[in-house]
LUMMITOR-747804 format. One record per residue: residue number from 1; residue in one letter; y, z, x of N, C-alpha, C, CB in turn. Coordinates in steps of 0.1 Angstrom, whole numbers, plus 5000, padded with zeros to 4 digits. Each point is the difference from the previous one (the first is absolute). Glycine has a CB too. Example, Ala and Ser with C-alpha at 12.3 -4.5 7.8 and 13.67 -1.06 7.14 Angstrom:
BEGIN
   nr  rest  n.py  n.pz  n.px  ca.py  ca.pz  ca.px  c.py  c.pz  c.px  cb.py  cb.pz  cb.px
    1     A  4943  5078  5132   5012   5000   4991  5012  5000  5009   4988   5012   4981
    2     S  5023  4981  5015   5011   5000   5009  5011  5008  4992   4994   4978   5012
//
This chain:
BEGIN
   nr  rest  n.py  n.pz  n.px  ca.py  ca.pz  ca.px  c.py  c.pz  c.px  cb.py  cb.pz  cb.px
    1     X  3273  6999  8324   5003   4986   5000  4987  4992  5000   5023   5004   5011
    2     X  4974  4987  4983   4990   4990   4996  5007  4984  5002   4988   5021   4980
    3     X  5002  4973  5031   5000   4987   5000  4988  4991  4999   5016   5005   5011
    4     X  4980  4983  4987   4996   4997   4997  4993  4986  5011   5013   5017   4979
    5     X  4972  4984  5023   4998   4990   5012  4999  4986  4993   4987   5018   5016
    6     X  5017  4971  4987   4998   4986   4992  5003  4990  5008   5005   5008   4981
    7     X  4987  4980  5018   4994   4990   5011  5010  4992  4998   4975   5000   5002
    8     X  5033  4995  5009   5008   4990   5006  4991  4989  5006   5018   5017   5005
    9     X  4974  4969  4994   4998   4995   5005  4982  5005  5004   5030   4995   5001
   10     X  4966  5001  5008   4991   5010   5008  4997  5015  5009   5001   4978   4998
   11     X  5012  5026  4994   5005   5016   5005  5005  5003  4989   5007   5000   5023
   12     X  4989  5021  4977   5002   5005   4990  5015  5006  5005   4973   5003   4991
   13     X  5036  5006  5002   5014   5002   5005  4996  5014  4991   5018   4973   5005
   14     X  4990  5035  5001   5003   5015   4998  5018  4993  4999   4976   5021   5016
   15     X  5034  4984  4974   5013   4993   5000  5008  5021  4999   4996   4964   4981
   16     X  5012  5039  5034   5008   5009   5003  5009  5004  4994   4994   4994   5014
   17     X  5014  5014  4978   5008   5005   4995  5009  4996  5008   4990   5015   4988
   18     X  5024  4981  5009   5010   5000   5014  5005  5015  4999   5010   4972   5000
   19     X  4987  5040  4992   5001   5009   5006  4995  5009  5011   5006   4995   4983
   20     X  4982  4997  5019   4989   5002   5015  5001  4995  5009   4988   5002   4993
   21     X  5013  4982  5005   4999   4994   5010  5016  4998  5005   4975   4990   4991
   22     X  5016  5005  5024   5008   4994   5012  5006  4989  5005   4991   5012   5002
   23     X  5012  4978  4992   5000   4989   5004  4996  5000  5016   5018   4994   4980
   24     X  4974  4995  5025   4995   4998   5013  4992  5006  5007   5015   4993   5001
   25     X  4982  5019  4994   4986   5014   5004  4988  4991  5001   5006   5023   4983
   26     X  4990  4978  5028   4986   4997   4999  4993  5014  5000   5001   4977   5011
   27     X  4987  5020  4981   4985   5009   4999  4991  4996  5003   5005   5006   4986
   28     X  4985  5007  5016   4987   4995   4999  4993  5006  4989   5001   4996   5023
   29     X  4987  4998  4975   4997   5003   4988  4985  5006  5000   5017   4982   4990
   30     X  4979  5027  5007   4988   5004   4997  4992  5004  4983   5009   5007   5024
   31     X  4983  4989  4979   4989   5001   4986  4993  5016  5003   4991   4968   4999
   32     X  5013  5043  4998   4993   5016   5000  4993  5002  4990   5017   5011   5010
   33     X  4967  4983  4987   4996   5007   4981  5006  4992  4990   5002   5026   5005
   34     X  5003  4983  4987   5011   4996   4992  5017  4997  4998   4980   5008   4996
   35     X  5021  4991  5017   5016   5000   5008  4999  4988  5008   5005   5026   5005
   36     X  5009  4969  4991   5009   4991   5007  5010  5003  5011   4996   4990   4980
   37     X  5002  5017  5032   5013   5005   5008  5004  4986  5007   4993   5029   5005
   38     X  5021  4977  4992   5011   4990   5008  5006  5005  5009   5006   4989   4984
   39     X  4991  5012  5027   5011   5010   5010  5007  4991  5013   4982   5023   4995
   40     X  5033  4982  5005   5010   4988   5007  4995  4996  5016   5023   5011   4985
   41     X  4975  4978  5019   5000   4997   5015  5008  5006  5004   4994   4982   5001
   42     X  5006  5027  5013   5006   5007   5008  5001  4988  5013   4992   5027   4989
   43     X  5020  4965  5010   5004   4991   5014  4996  5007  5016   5022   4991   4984
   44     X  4973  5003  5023   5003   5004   5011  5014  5003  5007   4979   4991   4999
   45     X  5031  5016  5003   5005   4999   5009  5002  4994  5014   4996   5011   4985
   46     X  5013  4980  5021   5001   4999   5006  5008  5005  5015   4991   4989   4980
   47     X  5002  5018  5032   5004   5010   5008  5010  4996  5001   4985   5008   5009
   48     X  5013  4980  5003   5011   4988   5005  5012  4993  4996   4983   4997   5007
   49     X  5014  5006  4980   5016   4995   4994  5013  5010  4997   4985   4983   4989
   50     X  5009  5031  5017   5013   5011   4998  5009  4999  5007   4990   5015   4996
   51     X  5017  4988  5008   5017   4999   5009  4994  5008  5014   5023   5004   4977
   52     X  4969  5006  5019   4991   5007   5013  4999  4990  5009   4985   5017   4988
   53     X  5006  4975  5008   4989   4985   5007  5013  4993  5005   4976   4995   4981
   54     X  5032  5001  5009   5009   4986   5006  5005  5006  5012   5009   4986   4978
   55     X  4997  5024  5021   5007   5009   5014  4995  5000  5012   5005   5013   4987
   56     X  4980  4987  5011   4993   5006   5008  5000  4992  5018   4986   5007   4972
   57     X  5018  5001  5035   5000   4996   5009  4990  4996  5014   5016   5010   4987
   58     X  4974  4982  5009   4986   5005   5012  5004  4996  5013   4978   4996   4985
   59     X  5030  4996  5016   5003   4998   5021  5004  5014  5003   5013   4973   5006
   60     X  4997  5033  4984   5007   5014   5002  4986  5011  5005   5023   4995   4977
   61     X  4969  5005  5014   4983   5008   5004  4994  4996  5011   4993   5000   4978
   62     X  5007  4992  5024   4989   4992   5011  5006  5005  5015   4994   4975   4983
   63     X  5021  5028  5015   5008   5003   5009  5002  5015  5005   5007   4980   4993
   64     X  4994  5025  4993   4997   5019   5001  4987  5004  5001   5018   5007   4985
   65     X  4973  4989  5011   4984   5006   4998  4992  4993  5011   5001   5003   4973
   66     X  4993  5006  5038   4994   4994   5007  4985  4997  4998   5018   5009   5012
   67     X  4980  4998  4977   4988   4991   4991  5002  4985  4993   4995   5024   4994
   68     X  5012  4975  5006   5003   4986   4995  5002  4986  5009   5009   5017   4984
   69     X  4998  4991  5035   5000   4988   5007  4984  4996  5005   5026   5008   5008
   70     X  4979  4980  4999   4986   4992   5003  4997  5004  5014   5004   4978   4984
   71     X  4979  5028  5015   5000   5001   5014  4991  4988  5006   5004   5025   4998
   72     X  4996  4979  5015   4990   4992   5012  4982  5000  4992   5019   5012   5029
   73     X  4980  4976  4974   4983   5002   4996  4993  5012  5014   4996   4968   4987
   74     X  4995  5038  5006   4990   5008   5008  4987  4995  5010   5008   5012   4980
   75     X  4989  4983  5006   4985   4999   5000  4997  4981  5000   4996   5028   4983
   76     X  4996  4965  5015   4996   4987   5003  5004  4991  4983   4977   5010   5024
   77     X  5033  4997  4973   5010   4993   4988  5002  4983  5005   5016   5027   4995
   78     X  4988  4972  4997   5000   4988   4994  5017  4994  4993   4972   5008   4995
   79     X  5036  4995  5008   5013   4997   4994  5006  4988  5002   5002   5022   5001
   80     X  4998  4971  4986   5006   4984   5002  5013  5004  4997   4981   4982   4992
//
């Protein structure tokens, strides 16, 4: 398959086959030599928005894990 690069304005445009493309994909784009790679943004994930997170209980932790309660200062701390 052969396309063809041609200036829009002050930008040149590579125009996608809609048998390729994705509507709303973002890329990034690299210049390799004599290669143009387009390869898709991979989103970050977000941890905190799974059903895990919303559930998630921390008074429930803070209450079983005795790593987690608050202790007495030791040492010449400072706690506002």
């Amino acid at each position: 398959m052969t396309v063809k690069l041609r200036k829009v304005g002050n930008s040149k445009t590579l125009t996608v086959p809609k048998e390729i493309s994705t509507v709303g994909t973002e890329y990034t784009v690299k210049n390799d030599g004599m290669k143009i790679v387009f390869t898709p943004v991979m989103k970050k994930k977000n941890i905190f928005a799974t059903k895990d997170w919303k559930d998630y209980d921390y008074q429930k932790d803070i209450q079983e894990d005795p790593e987690l309660r608050s202790v007495k200062p030791v040492g010449r701390e400072v706690i506002d």
